[in-house]
ZADO-1210 file (C-alpha; in nm, 4 decimals, padded with zeros to 6 digits):
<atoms>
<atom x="00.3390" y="-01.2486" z="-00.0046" code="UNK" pos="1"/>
<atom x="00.6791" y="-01.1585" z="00.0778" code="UNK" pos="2"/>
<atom x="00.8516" y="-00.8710" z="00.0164" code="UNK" pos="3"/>
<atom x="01.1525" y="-00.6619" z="00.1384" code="UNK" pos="4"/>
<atom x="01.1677" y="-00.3143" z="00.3580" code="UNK" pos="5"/>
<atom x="01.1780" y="-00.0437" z="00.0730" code="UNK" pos="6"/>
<atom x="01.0460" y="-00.2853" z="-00.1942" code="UNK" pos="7"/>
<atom x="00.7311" y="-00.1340" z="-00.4018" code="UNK" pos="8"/>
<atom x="00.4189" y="-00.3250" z="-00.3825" code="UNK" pos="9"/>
<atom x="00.3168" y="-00.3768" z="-00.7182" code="UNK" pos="10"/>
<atom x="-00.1031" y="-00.3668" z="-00.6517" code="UNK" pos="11"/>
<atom x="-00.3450" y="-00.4702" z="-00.9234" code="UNK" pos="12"/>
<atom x="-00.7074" y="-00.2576" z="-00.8876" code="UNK" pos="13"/>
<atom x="-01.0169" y="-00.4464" z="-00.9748" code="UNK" pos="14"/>
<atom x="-01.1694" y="-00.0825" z="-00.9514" code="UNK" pos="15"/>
<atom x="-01.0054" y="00.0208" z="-01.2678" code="UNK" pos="16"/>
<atom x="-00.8018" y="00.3177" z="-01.1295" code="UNK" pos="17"/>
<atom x="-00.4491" y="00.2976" z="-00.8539" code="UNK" pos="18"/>
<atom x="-00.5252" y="00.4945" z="-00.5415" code="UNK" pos="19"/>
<atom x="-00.2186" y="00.5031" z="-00.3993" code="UNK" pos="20"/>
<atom x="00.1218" y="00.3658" z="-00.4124" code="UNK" pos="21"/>
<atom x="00.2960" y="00.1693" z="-00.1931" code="UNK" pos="22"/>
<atom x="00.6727" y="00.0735" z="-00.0548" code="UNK" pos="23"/>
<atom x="00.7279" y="-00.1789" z="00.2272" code="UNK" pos="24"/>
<atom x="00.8348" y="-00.0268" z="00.5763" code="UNK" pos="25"/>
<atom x="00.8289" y="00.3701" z="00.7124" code="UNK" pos="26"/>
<atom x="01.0683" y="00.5427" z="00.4418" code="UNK" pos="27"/>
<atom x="01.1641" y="00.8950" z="00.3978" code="UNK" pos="28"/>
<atom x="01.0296" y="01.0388" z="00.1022" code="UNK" pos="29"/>
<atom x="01.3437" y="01.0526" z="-00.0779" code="UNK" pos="30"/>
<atom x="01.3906" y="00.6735" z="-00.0219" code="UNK" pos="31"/>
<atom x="01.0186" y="00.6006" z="-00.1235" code="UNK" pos="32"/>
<atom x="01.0428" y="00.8078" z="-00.4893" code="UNK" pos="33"/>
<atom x="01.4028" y="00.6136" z="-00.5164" code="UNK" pos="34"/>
<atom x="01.1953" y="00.3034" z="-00.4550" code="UNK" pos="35"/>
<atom x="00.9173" y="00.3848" z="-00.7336" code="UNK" pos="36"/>
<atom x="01.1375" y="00.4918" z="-00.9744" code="UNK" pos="37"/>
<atom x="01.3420" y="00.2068" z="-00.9552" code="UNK" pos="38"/>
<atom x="01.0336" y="-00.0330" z="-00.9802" code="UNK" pos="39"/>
<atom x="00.8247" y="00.1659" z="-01.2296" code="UNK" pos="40"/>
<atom x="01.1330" y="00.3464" z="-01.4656" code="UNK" pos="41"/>
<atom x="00.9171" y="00.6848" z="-01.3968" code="UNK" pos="42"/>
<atom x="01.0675" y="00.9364" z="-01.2246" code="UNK" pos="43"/>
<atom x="00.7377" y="01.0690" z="-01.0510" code="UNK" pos="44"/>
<atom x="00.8268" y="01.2905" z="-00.7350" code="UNK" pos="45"/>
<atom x="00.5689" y="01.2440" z="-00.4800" code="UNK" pos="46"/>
<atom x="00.5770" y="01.5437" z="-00.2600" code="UNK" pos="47"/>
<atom x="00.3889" y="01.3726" z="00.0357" code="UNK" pos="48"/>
<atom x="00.3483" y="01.0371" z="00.1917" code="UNK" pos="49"/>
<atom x="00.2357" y="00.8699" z="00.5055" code="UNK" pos="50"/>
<atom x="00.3652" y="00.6466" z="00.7618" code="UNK" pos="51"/>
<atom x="00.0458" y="00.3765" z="00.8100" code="UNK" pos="52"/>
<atom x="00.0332" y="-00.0063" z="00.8143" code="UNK" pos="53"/>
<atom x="-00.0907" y="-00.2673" z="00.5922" code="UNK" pos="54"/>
<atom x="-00.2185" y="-00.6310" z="00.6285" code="UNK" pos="55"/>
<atom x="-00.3070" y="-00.9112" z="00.3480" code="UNK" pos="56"/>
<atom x="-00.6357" y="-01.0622" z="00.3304" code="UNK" pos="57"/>
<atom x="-00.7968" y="-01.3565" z="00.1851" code="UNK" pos="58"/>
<atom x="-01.0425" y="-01.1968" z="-00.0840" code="UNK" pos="59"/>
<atom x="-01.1713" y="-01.5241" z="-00.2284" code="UNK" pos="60"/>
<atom x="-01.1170" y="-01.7167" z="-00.5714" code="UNK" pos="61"/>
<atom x="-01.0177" y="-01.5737" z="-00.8935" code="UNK" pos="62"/>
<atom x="-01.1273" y="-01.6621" z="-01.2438" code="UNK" pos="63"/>
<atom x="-00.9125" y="-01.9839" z="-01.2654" code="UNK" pos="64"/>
<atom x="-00.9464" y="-02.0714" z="-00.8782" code="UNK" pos="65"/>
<atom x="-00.6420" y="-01.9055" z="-00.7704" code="UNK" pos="66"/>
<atom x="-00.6669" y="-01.7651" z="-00.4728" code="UNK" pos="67"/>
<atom x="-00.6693" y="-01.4237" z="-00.4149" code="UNK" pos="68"/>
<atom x="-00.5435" y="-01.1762" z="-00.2142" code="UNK" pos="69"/>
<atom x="-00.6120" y="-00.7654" z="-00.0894" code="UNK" pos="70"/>
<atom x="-00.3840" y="-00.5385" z="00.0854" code="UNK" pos="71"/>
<atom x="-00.5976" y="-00.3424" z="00.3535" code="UNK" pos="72"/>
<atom x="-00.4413" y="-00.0054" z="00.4804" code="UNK" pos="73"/>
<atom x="-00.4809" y="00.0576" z="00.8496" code="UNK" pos="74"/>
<atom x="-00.4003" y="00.3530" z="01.0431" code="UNK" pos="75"/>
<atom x="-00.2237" y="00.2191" z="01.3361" code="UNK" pos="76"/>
<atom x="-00.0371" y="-00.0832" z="01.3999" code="UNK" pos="77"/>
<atom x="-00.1677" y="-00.4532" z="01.5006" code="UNK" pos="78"/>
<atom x="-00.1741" y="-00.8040" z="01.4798" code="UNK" pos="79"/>
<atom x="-00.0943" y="-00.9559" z="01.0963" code="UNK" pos="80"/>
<atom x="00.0220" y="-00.5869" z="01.0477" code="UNK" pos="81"/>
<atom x="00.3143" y="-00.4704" z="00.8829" code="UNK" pos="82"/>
<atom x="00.4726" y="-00.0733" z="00.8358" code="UNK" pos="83"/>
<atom x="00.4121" y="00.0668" z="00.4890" code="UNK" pos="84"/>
<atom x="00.4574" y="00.3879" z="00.3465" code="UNK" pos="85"/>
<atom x="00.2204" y="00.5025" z="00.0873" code="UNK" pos="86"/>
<atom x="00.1518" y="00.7979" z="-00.1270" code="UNK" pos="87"/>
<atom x="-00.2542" y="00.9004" z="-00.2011" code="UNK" pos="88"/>
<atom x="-00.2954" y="00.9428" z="-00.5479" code="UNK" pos="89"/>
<atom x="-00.5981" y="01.1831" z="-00.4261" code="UNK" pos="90"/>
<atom x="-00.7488" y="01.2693" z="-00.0718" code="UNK" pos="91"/>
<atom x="-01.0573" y="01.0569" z="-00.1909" code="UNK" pos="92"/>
<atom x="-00.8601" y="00.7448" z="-00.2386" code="UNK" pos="93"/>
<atom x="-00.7201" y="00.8325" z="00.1316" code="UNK" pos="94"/>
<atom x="-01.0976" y="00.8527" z="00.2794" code="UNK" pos="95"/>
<atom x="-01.2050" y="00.5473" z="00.0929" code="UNK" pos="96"/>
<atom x="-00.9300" y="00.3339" z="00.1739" code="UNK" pos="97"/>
<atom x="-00.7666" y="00.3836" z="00.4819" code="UNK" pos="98"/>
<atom x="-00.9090" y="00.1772" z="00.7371" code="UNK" pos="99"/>
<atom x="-00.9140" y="00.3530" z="01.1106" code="UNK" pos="100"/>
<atom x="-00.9612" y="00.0580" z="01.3775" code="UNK" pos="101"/>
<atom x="-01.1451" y="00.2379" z="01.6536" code="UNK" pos="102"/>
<atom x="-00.9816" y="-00.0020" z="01.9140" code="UNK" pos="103"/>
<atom x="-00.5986" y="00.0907" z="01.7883" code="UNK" pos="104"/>
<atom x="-00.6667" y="00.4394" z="01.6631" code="UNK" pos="105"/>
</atoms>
């Protein structure tokens, strides 16, 4: 998948609830809330956000056979990695999700 620094990641949750949302590369927050509002037409002011990294992974087939994909957050950069900056919808979502690579931490 290819998208632009400061394009939103539009992220579809088989767990039936978005846990955070996401714009490609490290943005200020004012660039990140420009960002969502101009993908989403809400004008939702995230107060915080992080700096972390994000890498796509093959998450098998789909109903049809398509193939699909998963966006894993990581805390630090690596290999296949790319900068994103996100904002957690709760601290839960941030604990759940955020994957800390012991090796790159």
């Amino acid at each position: 998948m290819k998208y632009e620094v400061g394009e939103y990641l539009h992220l579809y949750w088989d767990y039936g609830s978005e846990e955070f949302h996401s714009v490609k590369g490290h943005l200020s927050l004012e660039q990140f809330n420009k960002a969502y509002e101009l993908y989403t037409g809400e004008s939702n002011k995230f107060t915080q956000i992080e700096h972390i990294y994000g890498r796509w992974a093959m998450a098998g087939q789909g109903e049809w056979g398509e193939c699909k994909t998963e966006l894993i957050p990581y805390a630090a950069p690596g290999r296949g990695r790319f900068p994103l900056t996100v904002a957690w919808l709760n601290d839960r979502a941030r604990s759940s999700c955020l994957y800390v690579d012991k090796n790159n931490a």
